[in-house]
C-alpha positions as CSV (number, residue, x, y, z in Angstrom):
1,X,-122.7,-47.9,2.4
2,X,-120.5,-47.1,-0.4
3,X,-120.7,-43.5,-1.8
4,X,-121.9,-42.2,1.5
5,X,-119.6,-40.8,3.6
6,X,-120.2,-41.5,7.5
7,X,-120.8,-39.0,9.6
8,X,-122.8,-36.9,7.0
9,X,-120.5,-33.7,6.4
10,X,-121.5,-30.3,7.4
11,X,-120.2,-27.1,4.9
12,X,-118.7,-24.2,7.6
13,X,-120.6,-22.1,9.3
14,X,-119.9,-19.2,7.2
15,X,-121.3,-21.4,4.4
16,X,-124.2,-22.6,5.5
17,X,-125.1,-18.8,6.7
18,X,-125.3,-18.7,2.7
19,X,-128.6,-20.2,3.1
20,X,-131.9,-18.7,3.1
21,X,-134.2,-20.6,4.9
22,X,-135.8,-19.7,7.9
23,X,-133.1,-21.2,10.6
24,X,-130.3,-19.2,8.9
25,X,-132.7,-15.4,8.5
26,X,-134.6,-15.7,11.4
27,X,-131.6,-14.6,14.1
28,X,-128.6,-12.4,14.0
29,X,-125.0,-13.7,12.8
30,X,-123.8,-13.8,16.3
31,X,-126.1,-16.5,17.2
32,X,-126.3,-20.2,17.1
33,X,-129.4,-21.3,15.4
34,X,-130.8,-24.9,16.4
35,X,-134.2,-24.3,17.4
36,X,-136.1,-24.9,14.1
37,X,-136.2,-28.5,12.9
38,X,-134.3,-28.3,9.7
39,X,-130.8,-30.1,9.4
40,X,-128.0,-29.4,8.2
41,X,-126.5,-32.1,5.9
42,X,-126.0,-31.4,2.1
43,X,-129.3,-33.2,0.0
44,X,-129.1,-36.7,-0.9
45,X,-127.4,-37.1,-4.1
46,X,-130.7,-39.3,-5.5
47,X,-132.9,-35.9,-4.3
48,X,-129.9,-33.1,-6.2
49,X,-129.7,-35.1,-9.1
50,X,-133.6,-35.2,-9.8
51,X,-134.0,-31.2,-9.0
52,X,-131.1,-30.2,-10.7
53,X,-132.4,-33.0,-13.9
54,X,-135.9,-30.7,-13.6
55,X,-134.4,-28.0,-13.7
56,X,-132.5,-28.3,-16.7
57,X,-135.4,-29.6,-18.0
58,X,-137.4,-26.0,-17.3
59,X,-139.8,-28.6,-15.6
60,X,-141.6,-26.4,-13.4
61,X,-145.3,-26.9,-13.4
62,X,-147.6,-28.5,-11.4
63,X,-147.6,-31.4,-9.8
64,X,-148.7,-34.6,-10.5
65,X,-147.5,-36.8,-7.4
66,X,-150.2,-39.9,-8.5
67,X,-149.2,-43.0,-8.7
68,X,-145.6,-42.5,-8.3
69,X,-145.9,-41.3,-4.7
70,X,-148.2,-44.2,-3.7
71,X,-146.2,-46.5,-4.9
72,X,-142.8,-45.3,-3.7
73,X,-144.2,-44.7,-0.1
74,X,-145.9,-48.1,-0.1
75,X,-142.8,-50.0,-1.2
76,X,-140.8,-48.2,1.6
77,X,-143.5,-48.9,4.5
78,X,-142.9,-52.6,3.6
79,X,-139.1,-52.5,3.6
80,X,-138.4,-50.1,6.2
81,X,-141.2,-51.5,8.7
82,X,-142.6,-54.0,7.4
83,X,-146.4,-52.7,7.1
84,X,-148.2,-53.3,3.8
85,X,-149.8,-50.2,2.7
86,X,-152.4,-50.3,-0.8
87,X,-150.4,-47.3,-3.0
88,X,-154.1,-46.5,-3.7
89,X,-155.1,-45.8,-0.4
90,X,-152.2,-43.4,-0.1
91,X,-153.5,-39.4,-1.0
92,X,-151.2,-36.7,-1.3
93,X,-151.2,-33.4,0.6
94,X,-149.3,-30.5,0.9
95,X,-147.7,-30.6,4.1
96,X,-148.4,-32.4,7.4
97,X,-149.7,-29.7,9.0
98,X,-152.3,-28.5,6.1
99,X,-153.2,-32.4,5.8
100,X,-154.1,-32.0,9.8
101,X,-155.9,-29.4,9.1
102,X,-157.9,-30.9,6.4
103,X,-158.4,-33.7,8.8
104,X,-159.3,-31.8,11.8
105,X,-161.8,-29.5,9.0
106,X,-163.6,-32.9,8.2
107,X,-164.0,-34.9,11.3
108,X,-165.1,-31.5,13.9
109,X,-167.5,-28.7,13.9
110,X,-166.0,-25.3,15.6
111,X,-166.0,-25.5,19.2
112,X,-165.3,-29.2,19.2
113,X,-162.4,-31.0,21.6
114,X,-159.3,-32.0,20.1
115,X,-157.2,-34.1,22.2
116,X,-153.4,-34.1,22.2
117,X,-150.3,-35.2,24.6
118,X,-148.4,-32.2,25.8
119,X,-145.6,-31.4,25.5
120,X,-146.1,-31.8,21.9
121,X,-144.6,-30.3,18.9
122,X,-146.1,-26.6,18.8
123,X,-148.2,-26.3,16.0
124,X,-150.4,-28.9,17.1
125,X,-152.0,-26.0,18.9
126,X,-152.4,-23.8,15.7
127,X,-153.9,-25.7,13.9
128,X,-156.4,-26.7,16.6
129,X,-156.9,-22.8,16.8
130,X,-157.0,-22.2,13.0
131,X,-159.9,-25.0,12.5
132,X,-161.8,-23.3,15.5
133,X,-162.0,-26.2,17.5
134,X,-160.7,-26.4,21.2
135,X,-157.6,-28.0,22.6
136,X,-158.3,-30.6,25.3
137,X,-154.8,-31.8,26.5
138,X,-154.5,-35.2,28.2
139,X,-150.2,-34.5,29.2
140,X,-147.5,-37.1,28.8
141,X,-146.0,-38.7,32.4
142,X,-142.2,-38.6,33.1
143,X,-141.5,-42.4,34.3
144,X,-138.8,-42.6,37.1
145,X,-136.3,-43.0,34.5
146,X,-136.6,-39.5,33.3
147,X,-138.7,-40.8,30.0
148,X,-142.1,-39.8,28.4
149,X,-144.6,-42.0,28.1
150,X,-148.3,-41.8,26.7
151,X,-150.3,-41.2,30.1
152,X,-153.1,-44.3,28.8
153,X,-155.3,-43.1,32.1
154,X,-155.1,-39.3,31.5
155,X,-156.2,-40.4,27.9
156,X,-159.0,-42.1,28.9
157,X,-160.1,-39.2,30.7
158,X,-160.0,-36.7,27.9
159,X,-161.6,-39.6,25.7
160,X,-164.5,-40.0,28.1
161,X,-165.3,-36.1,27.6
162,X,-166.7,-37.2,23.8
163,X,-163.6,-35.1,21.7
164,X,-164.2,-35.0,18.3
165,X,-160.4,-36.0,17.4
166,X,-157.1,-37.0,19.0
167,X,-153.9,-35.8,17.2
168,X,-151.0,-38.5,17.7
169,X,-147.9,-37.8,17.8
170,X,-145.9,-41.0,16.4
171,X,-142.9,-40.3,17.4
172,X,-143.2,-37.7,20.0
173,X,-142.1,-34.6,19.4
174,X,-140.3,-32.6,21.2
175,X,-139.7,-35.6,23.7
176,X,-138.4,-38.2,21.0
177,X,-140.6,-41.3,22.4
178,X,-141.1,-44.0,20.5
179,X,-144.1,-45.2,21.3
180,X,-144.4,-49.0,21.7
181,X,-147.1,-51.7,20.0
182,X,-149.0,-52.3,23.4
183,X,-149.2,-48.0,24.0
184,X,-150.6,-48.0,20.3
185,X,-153.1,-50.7,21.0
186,X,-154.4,-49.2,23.7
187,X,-154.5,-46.0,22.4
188,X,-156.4,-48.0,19.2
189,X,-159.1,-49.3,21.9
190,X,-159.7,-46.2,23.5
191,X,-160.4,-44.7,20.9
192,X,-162.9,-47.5,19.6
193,X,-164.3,-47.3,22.8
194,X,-165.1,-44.1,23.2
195,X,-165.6,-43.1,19.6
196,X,-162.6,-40.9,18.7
197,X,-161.1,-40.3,15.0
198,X,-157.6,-40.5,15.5
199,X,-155.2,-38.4,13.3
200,X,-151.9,-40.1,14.4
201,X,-148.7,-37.5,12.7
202,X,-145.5,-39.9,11.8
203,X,-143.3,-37.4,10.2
204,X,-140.5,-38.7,11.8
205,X,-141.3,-42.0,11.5
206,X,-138.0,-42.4,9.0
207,X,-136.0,-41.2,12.0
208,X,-136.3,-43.8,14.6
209,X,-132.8,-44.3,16.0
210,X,-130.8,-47.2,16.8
211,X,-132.0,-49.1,19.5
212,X,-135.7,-48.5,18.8
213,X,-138.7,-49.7,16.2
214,X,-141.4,-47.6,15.1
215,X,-145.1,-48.9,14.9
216,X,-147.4,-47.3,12.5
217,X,-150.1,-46.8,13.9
218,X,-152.7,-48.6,11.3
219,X,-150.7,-51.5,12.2
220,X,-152.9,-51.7,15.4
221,X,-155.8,-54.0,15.9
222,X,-158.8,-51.7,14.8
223,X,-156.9,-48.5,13.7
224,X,-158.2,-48.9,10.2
225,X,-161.4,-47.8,10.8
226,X,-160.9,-45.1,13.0
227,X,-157.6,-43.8,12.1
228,X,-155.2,-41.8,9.2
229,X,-151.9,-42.2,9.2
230,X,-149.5,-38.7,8.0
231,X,-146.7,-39.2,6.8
232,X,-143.9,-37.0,4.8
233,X,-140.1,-37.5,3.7
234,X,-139.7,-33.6,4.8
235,X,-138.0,-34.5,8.1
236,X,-135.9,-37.1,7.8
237,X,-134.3,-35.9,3.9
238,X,-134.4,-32.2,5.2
239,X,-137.3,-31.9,2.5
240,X,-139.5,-28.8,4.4
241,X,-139.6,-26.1,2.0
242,X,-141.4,-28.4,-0.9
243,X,-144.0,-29.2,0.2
244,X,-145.5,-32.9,-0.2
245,X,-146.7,-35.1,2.5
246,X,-149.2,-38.4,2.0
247,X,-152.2,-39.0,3.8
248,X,-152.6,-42.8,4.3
249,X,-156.0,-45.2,4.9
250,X,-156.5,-48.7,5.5
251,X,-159.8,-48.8,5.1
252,X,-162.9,-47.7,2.9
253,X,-164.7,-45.6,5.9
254,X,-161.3,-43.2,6.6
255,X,-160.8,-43.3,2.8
256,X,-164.2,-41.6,2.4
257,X,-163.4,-39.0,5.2
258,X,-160.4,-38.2,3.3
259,X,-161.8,-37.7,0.0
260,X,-164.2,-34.7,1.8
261,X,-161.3,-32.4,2.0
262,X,-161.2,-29.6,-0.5
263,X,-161.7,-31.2,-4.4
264,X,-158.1,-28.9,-5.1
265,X,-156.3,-30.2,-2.9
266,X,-153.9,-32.4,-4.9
267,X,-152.8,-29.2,-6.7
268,X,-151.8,-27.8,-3.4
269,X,-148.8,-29.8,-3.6
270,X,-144.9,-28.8,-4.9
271,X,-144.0,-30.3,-8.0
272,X,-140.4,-30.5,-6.4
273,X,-141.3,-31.9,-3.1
274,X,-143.3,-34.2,-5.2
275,X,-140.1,-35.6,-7.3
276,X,-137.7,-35.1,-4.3
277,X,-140.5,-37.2,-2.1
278,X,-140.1,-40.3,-4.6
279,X,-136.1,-40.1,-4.9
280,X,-136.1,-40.3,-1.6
281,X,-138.0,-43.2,-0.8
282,X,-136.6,-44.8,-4.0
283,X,-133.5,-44.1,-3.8
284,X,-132.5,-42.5,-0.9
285,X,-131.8,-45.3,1.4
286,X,-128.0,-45.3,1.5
287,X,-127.4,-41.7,2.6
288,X,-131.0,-42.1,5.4
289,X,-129.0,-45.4,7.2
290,X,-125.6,-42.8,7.2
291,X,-128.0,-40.1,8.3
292,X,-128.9,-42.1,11.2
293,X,-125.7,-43.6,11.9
294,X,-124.6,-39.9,12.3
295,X,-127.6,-38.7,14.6
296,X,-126.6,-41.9,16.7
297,X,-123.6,-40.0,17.1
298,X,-124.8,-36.6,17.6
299,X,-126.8,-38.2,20.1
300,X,-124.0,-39.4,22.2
301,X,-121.5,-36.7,21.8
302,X,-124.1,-33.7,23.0
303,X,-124.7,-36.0,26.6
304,X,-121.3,-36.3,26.7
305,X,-121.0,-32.0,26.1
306,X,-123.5,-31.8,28.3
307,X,-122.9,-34.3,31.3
308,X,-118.8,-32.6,31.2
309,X,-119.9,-29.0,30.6
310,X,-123.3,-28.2,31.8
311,X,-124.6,-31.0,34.7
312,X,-127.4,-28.8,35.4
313,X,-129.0,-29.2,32.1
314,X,-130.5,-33.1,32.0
315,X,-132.1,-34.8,29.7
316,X,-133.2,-38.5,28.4
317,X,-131.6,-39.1,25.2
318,X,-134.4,-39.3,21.9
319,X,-135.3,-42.8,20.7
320,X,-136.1,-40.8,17.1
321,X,-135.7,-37.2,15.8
322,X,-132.3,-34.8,15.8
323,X,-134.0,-33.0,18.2
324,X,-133.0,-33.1,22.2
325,X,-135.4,-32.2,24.8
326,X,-133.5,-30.5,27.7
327,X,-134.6,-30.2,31.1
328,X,-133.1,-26.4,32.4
329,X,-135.1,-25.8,35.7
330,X,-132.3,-25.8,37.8
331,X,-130.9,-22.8,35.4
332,X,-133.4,-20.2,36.4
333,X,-134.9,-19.3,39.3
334,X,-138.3,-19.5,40.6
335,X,-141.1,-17.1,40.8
336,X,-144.8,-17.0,42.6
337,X,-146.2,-20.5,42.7
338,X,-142.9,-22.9,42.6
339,X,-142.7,-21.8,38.7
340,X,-140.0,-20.1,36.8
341,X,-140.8,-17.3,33.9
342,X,-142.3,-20.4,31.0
343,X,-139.1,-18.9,28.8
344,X,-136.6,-17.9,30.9
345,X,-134.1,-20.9,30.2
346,X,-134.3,-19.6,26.4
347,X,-134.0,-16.1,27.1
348,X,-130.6,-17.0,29.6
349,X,-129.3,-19.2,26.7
350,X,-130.0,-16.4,23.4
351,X,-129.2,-13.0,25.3
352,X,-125.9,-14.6,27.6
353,X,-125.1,-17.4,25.4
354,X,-126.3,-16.5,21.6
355,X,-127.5,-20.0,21.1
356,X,-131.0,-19.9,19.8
357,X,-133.1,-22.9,21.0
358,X,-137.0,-23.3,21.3
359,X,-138.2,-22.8,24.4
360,X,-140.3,-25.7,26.3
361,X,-143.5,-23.7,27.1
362,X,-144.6,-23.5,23.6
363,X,-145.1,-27.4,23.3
364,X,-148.0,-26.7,25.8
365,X,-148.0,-26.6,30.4
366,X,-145.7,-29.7,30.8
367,X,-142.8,-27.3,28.8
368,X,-142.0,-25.0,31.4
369,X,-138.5,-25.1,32.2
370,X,-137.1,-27.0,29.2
371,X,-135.7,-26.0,25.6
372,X,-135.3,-27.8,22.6
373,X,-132.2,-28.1,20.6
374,X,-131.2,-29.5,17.4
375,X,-128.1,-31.6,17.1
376,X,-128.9,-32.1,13.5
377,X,-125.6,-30.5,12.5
378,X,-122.3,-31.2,13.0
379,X,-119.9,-31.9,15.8
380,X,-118.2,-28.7,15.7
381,X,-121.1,-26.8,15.9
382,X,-122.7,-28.8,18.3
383,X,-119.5,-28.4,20.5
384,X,-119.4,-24.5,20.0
385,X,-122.9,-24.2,21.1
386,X,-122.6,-26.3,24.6
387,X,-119.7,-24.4,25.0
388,X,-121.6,-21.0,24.6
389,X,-124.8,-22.6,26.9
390,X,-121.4,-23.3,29.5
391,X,-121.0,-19.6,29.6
392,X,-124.3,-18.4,29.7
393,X,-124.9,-20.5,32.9
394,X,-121.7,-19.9,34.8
């Protein structure tokens, strides 16, 4: 990887509290931000050079993502995971989350079942809320090894109660499961079975760390006719605040679903996140596989921080995300029922420790008790903040 220094530098801390994005306003400057899931690594040079080229340019206007961002995302489907994807089935959206919306707008009426797998990244549940629909949650199962997997049985259960949709998460977040080929299948013939749209979110598909392999989901035997695949370079090139995700078909029944959402849609869309969206899958390559190689790292060096400084925190290391899902339920005590307050590990950690995580109860029942943390950073911070959760529990 020439060019790309590995691990990804990190500017200072008093540096990147120059920045004005939600993680660095949204807590005082005594405090440790890694709850929200933005990184922070400088851009890739392919995604500086083509905002600072528009905007030297004065080219500000709206965008106009189509073909370019078909093509770019097909072309990187096929190298990175070997799945052929038609550029023309691929539609542009503004985020993830307003493309799940969409979705969720066009396959249900209000009052309609949406399953999902809880714990599961939080807005799932807004959006369910905001499209007046009902959440239906079918929970993941911790196997004996401490891991997450897909609970196929559960599913079938909340299946067999005739939901209108199922939002997968592919990769899991918060619990960073990878989710293998025969889950996905079986997921693919439940849902066939039972007659279930399924709306499966790979954001941080990009982000599958060493030692895993992601799956698209379309990849499955009979997902292309019951299934849309999301997908976004936001996560994984620290893209959030420009807003362009794709929506992606395989086949001419989900393509027709998709073309029901709103007719302005496609102007919904950043002209920024547009061009940063094809530099990246272009030409961002390079610095993603030194991005990796550096979360691979982070990875290892928080259990390390964690397993020498705070044993009563445990957790299953991610197969994908820069996002750790820690178990803290030997950290606070118990109340009525066997069950601790569903935030007091976050509180113990911000008001003792100033380390601002997310806590677990907001990813739905099967939260209580943990946090999630952010090790997209770098090792110092990383280091200052297990230090600060050391002191908080002591």
């Amino acid at each position: 990887m020439s060019g790309i220094e590995i691990p990804l530098p990190v500017d200072p801390l008093d540096v990147l509290r120059q920045r004005r994005s939600a993680k660095w306003r949204r807590y005082p400057d005594d405090v440790l931000p890694l709850p929200v899931a933005e990184m922070d690594f400088p851009l890739a040079p392919a995604i500086r050079d083509v905002l600072l080229d528009a905007v030297r340019r004065s080219d500000v206007g709206y965008a106009m993502p189509e073909p370019d961002l078909g093509r770019a995302l097909s072309e990187f489907a096929a190298a990175r995971w070997d799945w052929s994807v038609d550029p023309d089935s691929i539609r542009p959206a503004t985020d993830v989350g307003v493309a799940c919306v969409d979705m969720l707008r066009v396959l249900c009426r209000p009052g309609d079942a949406v399953v999902v797998n809880s714990p599961v990244y939080a807005p799932f549940f807004h959006w369910i809320e905001e499209t007046g629909t009902r959440c239906l949650e079918a929970p993941l199962r911790q196997a004996s090894d401490g891991s997450w997997r897909l609970d196929l049985a559960g599913l079938a259960d909340a299946f067999a109660q005739r939901p209108a949709a199922y939002i997968l998460c592919n990769p899991h977040n918060p619990v960073g499961r990878v989710h293998t080929p025969e889950e996905l299948a079986e997921v693919a013939r439940l849902a066939h079975e039972y007659d279930v749209p399924v709306i499966s979110d790979e954001v941080h598909a990009p982000l599958v760390l060493p030692g895993a392999t992601f799956t698209p989901f379309l990849t499955m035997p009979g997902a292309t006719d019951i299934a849309v695949g999301l997908h976004s370079a936001s996560k994984a090139w620290n893209l959030a605040g420009l807003k362009c995700a794709a929506i992606v078909t395989a086949s001419p029944a989900m393509a027709a679903r998709v073309e029901r959402r709103p007719a302005d849609a496609r102007w919904r869309i950043g002209h920024f996140g547009a061009l940063a969206s094809i530099a990246a899958y272009d030409d961002g390559i390079e610095w993603l596989d030194a991005l990796l190689a550096t979360l691979d790292l982070r990875r290892r060096e928080l259990g390390e921080l964690l397993a020498e400084r705070v044993p009563d925190i445990s957790w299953t290391p991610p197969e994908a995300t820069f996002l750790a899902w820690l178990d803290c339920r030997r950290l606070v005590p118990e109340g009525g029922a066997g069950r601790s307050e569903p935030d007091a590990a976050q509180r113990l950690l911000l008001e003792r420790g100033r380390v601002a995580v997310e806590p677990g109860a907001k990813f739905g029942g099967p939260g209580d008790g943990w946090v999630r943390l952010n090790f997209g950073t770098s090792a110092e911070i990383l280091e200052a903040a297990v230090d600060r959760m050391a002191r908080a529990v002591a």
